[in-house]
N, C-alpha and C positions, 0 to 999 in steps of 0.2 A: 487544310486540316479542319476537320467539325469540330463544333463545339463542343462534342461530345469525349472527343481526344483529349482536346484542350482543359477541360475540366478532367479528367480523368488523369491526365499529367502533372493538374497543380496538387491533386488527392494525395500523389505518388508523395511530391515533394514536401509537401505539409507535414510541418513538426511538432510536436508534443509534447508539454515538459509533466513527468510523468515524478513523485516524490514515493521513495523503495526505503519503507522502515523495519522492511522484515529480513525474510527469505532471499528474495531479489537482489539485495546487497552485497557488496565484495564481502567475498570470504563466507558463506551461506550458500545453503544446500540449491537454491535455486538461480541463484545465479549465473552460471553454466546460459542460462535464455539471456541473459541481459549481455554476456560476452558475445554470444553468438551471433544477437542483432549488435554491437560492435565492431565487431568483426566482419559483417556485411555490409558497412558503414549505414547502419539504419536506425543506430543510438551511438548518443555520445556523452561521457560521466562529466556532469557541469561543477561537481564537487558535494562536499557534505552542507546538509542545510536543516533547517530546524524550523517544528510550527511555529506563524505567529503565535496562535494562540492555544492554549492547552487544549488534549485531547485526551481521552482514555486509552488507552495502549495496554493489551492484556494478553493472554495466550489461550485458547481454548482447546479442543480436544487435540491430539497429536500434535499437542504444544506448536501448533499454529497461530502464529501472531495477527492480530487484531487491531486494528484502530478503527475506533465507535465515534460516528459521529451524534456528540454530544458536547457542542464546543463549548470552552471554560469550565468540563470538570477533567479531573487528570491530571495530565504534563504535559510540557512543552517537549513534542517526540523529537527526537535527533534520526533521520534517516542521510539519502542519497539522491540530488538531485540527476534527472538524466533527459537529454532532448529527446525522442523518440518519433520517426515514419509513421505515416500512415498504418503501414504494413506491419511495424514491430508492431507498435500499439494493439492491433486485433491478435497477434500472438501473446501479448500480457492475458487481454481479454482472456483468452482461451484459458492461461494458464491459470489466473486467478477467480475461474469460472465465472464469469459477472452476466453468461445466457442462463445460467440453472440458480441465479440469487444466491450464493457464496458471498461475491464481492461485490459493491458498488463502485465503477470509478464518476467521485465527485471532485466538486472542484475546493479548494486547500491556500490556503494562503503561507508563505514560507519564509523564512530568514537568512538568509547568506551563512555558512557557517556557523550558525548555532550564537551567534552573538547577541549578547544580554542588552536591557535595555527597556526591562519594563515598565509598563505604563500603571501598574497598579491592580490591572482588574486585569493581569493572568495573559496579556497576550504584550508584543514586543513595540518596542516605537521607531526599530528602523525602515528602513525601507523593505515593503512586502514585493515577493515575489509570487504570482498569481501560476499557479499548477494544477492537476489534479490528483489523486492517489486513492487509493482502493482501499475501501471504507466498509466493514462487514453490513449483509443487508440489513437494512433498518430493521425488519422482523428481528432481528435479534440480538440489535446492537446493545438496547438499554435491559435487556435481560441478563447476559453474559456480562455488564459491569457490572449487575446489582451479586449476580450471582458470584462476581469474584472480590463482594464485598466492596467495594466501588475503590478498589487500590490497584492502578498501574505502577505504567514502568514508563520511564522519560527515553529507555535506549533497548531494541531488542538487541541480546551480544552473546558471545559463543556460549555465555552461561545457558541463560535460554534457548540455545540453538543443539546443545547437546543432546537435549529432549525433544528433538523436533521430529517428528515418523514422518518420514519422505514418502512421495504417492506410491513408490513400487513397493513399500514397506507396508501400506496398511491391506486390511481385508478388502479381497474385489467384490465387487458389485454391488460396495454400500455407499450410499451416496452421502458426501461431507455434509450437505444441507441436512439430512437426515441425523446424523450424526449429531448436528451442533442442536438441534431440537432435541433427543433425547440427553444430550448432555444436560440442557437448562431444565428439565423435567425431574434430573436425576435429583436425590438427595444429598 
C-alpha cells in the first residue's frame, strides 16, 4: 500500500469534535445533516456541553443564530457536543458556508454539560474540553454584537428557532454574506 493510501485512510478515520449551538442541534431546522452523518456513522452526539468561557450568542437576519468570537463578552453558550469524520466535517463546512465567509470554524474550549464552576472572570474552572465551532466571520462579528446592543442569549431554543427562515425559505440568489452586510448598515 503507498503512502499516499495510507494517509488518505487515516484522513477518512480522523475525528472532529465539532460544538452545534444553533441550527444543527436536536430538535432544529438543521439537523436533519447532523442525523444523516449519524446515521452513516460519520458523527456521534458526545452530549450537551457549555463554553468555558462567555461568548456573544445573537441571531441576525433570518433569525440565524450566531456566535461572535469575542471571548469574555456575552454568556456562557449551552450547545451539543458531536465527534465528527473527516467527510461529515467538509459537509458542516458546506452547510455553514465557511468557503463564501458565513461562518468561521474556530477552535472553542467547552464544559461537560453546562456545569458551573466559575472562576471569576466569566469563564469555568472544570475541566476544558478543546473543539471547534462556527464562529460568524470576523468581518462582522463585533458589528452584529454592537448592532444587537451588545445582549445575547446563553441558549438558542424553539423560541428563537420559530423565527428562523430555512435556506429554501429565503430569496434566491441573494447571498447570506450579503445579507448580513446590509443588515449592519441598516438603521
Amino acid at each position: 500500500m503507498s503512502d499516499d493510501n495510507i494517509n488518505s485512510n487515516e484522513s477518512k478515520q480522523q475525528t472532529h469534535l465539532i460544538f452545534s449551538y444553533g441550527t444543527l442541534k436536536r430538535g432544529f431546522p438543521n439537523h436533519y445533516l447532523m442525523q444523516q452523518l449519524m446515521d452513516q456513522n460519520a458523527a456521534v452526539f458526545l452530549g450537551p456541553y457549555c463554553t468555558h468561557e462567555s461568548y456573544p450568542l445573537v441571531c441576525g437576519p433570518y433569525n440565524i443564530p450566531y456566535l461572535i468570537n469575542l471571548p469574555r463578552s456575552g454568556n456562557r453558550v449551552k450547545g451539543e457536543l458531536y465527534s465528527v469524520s473527516t467527510q461529515g466535517l467538509a459537509r458542516l463546512d458546506e452547510l455553514e458556508g465557511t468557503r463564501f465567509g458565513h461562518y468561521e470554524r474556530l477552535p472553542i474550549r467547552l464544559a461537560e454539560g453546562g456545569r458551573e464552576g466559575n472562576d471569576g472572570n466569566g469563564a469555568v474552572s472544570v475541566a476544558a474540553v478543546e473543539a471547534e465551532g462556527y464562529f460568524l466571520n470576523r468581518s462582522f462579528g463585533e458589528g452584529l454584537w454592537e448592532k444587537k446592543g451588545k445582549v445575547g442569549m446563553n441558549e438558542y431554543t424553539e423560541y428563537e428557532g420559530q423565527e428562523y427562515v430555512a435556506i429554501d425559505k429565503r430569496a434566491k440568489g441573494v447571498c447570506i454574506v450579503d445579507e448580513i452586510a446590509s443588515f449592519l448598515s441598516s438603521d
